[in-house]
N, C-alpha and C positions, 0 to 999 in steps of 0.2 A: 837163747834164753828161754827156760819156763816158762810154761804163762801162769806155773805156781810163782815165781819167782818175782812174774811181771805185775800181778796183779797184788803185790805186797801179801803179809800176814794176817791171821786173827790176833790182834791186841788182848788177848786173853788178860791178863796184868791189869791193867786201864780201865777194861770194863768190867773186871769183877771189883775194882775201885769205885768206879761209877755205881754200880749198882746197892754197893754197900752205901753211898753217901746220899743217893735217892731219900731215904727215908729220914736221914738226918735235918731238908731241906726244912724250911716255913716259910719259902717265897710265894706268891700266888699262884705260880701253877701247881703248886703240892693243894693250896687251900680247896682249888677249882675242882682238883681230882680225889679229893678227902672223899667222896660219898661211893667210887668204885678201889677203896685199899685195897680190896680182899684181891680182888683179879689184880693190880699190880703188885702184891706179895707174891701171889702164884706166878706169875710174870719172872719176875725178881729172882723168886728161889730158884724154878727152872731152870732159868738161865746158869745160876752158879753151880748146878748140881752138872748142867752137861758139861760146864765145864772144870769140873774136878772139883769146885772151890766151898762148895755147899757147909764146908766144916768151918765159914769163914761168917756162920751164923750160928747165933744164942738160939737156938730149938725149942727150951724151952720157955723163951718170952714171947713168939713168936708163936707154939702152941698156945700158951695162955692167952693172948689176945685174939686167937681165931675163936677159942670157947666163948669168950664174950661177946663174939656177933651171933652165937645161936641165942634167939628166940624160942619163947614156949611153945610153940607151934611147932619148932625142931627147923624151920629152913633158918637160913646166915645170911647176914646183912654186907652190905659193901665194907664198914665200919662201924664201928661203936656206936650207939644211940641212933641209927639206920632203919630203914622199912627190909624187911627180908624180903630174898626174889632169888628166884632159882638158878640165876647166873650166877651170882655171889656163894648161893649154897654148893654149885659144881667147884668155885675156883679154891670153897673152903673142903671141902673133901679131896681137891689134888692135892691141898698145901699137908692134910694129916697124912694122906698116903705116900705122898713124896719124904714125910719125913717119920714115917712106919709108927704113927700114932694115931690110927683111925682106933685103935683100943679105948682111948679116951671119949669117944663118943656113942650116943643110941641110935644104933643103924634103925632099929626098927622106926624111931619116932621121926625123924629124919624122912625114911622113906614113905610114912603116914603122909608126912607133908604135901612129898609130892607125886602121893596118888590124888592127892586129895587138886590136885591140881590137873589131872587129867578130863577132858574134856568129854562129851559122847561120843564124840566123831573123832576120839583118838586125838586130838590134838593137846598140846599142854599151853594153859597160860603161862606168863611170867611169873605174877603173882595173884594177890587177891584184887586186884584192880581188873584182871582178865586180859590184858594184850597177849594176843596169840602169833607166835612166829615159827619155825623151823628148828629155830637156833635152842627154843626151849624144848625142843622134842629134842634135842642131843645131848641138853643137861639132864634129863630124865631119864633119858637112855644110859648115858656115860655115867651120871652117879647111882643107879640102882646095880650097874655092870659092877661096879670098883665097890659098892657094898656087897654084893652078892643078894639083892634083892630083886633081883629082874623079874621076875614073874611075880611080883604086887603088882603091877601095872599090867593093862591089858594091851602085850604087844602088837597083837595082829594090829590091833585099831591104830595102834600108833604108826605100826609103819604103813600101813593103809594111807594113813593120812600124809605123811612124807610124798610116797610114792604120789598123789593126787596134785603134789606141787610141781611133778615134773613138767617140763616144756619140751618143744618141737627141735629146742637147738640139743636136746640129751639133757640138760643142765635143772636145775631147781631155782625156784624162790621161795620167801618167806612165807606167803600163803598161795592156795593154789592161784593161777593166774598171773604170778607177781615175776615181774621181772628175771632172768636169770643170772646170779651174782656168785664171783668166788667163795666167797665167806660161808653164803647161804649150802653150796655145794657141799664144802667139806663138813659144813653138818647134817646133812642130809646124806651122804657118802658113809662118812663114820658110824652113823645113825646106825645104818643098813650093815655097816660091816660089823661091828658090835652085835647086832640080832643077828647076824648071820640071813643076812636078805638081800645082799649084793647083786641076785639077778634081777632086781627092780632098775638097775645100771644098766645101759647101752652103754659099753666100757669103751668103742671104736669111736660112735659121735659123742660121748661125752669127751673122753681124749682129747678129741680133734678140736672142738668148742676153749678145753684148757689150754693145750698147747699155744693155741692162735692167742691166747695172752700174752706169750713172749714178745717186748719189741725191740727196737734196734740197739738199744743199750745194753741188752741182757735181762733185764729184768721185767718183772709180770706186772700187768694189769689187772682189775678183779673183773670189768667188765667192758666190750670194744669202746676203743675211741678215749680211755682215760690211760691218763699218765701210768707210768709204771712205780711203784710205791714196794718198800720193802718186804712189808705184813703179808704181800702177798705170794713171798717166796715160802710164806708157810701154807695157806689158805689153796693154794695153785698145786703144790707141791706133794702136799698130804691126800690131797686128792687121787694126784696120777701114780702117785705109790700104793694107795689103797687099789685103785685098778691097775696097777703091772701096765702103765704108760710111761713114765719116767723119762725114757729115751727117746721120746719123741720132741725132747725140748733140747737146745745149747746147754748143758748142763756149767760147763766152764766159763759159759758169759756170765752167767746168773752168778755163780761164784764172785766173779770179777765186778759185779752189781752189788750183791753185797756189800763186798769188800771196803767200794769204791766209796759206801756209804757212811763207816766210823767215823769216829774223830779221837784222832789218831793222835793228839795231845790229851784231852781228857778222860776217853773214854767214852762208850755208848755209840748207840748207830739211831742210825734217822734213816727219815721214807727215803730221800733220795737226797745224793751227794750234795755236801755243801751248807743241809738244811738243821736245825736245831736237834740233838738226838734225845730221847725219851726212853723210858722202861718196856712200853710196849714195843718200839721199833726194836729194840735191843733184845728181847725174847724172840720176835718171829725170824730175824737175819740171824739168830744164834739156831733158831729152832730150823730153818731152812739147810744152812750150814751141815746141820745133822745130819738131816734127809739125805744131803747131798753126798755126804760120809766123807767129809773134813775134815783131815788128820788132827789128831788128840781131845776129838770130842764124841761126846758120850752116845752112843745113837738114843734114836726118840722115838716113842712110838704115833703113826701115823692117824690112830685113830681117838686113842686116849690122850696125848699132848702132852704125857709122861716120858722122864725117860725108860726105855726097854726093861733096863736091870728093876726097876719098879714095879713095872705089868709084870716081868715074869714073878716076882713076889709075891703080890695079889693072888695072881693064879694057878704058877704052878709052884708056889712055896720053897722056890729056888731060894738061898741066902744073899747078901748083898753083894 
């Protein structure tokens, strides 16, 4: 037998089911998660577009309501009547790009914003409150890329500052000194691949640090000694493909962790087998999937979180 065979299907059907009925919910966990929409829209459509189904959404309610989270300032809020923050303005720039209406928007005003959020030392708040992490240096980076405003911002200093977060194991945190975490990684990776700065990478010990996330089930951890969790089949993943590591992991257990993880009567995947599934888990095990190059799905790109046929639109004006 296969271990395509053994480790079952992608429920493709099911969970573009699921993910349609996500928004339809008003139980309390839609209530709890009402202030980040914006990222699980972007979440949501991703997911339907790698998997063919993308046409199985109204585009233009779905634009209309992303215009309503910009603020006069030009950054986007989680949701309607929301504080704007530069994660929310990244998730709202994949959602018009993913659905080739960034037309509708002021790139320049937009990227005012989040110059207007860069730091001296190169680093970027969230928002006007000023928390500083990593994660907002790669929405800065990733939305001035996908508008074509990269050079508003003063690169060197940004990735100066990236690079400042590295640690002793290859790996990044969110400021310098701070622990080294999956998550923080592939935005700190992508950061550098996007500027095209990727020899700030030690690509063998960074590698080596990811890899050792694999555990005996197949699936990755973000950092030693915790569980292995879905999301980080993306976070782990997009990493080692940004550095040409890839093959240093079980590719077909991780498949088979995945897998293992739907729910396989309703629809949608969770962190790990057995557990409640949500829009997030069900983005990064689809987005993992990709990477992984999973028959009948869309590839992704590693650094943008878009799929490919998308990035090449952006930038080399390829058709869809």
């Amino acid at each position: 037998m296969s271990s395509y065979t053994r480790m079952g299907e992608l429920e493709i059907e099911k969970h573009t089911q699921f993910i349609m009925s996500v928004e339809k919910k008003k139980d309390f966990d839609s209530m709890v998660m009402e202030h980040l929409r914006m990222s699980g829209a972007y979440w949501g459509l991703t997911t339907l577009d790698l998997m063919g189904k993308l046409d199985a959404v109204n585009r233009e309610e779905v634009v209309s309501w992303v215009l309503q989270c910009q603020h006069d300032c030009g950054g986007f809020s989680g949701n309607v009547g929301h504080d704007p923050h530069i994660l929310y303005t990244l998730s709202a720039i994949q959602i018009l790009a993913l659905l080739d209406k960034l037309d509708t928007i002021d790139a320049d005003k937009i990227s005012a914003y989040i110059v207007g959020l860069q730091q001296e030392d190169g680093s970027f708040a969230g928002d006007e409150w000023g928390e500083i992490d990593t994660r907002f240096s790669y929405c800065a980076v990733c939305c001035l890329s996908i508008l074509h405003r990269l050079d508003k911002i003063d690169v060197g200093k940004a990735i100066s500052y990236v690079a400042s977060c590295k640690n002793f194991d290859g790996g990044f945190g969110c400021t310098p000194g701070g622990e080294s975490h999956a998550g923080q990684i592939f935005c700190c990776v992508s950061a550098f691949a996007i500027s095209g700065a990727l020899t700030h990478v030690d690509r063998d010990l960074l590698g080596w640090w990811l890899c050792e996330r694999q555990v005996k089930s197949g699936g990755l951890n973000g950092r030693p000694e915790k569980l292995a969790d879905v999301c980080y089949s993306w976070w782990v993943l997009s990493s080692l493909t940004i550095i040409e590591r890839v093959h240093w992991i079980d590719k077909e257990k991780l498949k088979t962790f995945i897998l293992d993880c739907q729910d396989k009567e309703h629809g949608g995947i969770s962190d790990r087998p057995d557990d409640a599934v949500d829009v997030f888990h069900t983005f990064f095990g689809i987005a993992g999937l990709s990477l992984l190059e999973y028959p009948g799905l869309k590839p992704i790109d590693p650094a943008y979180a878009l799929p490919v046929h998308v990035v090449d639109r952006l930038f080399f004006g390829q058709p869809h």
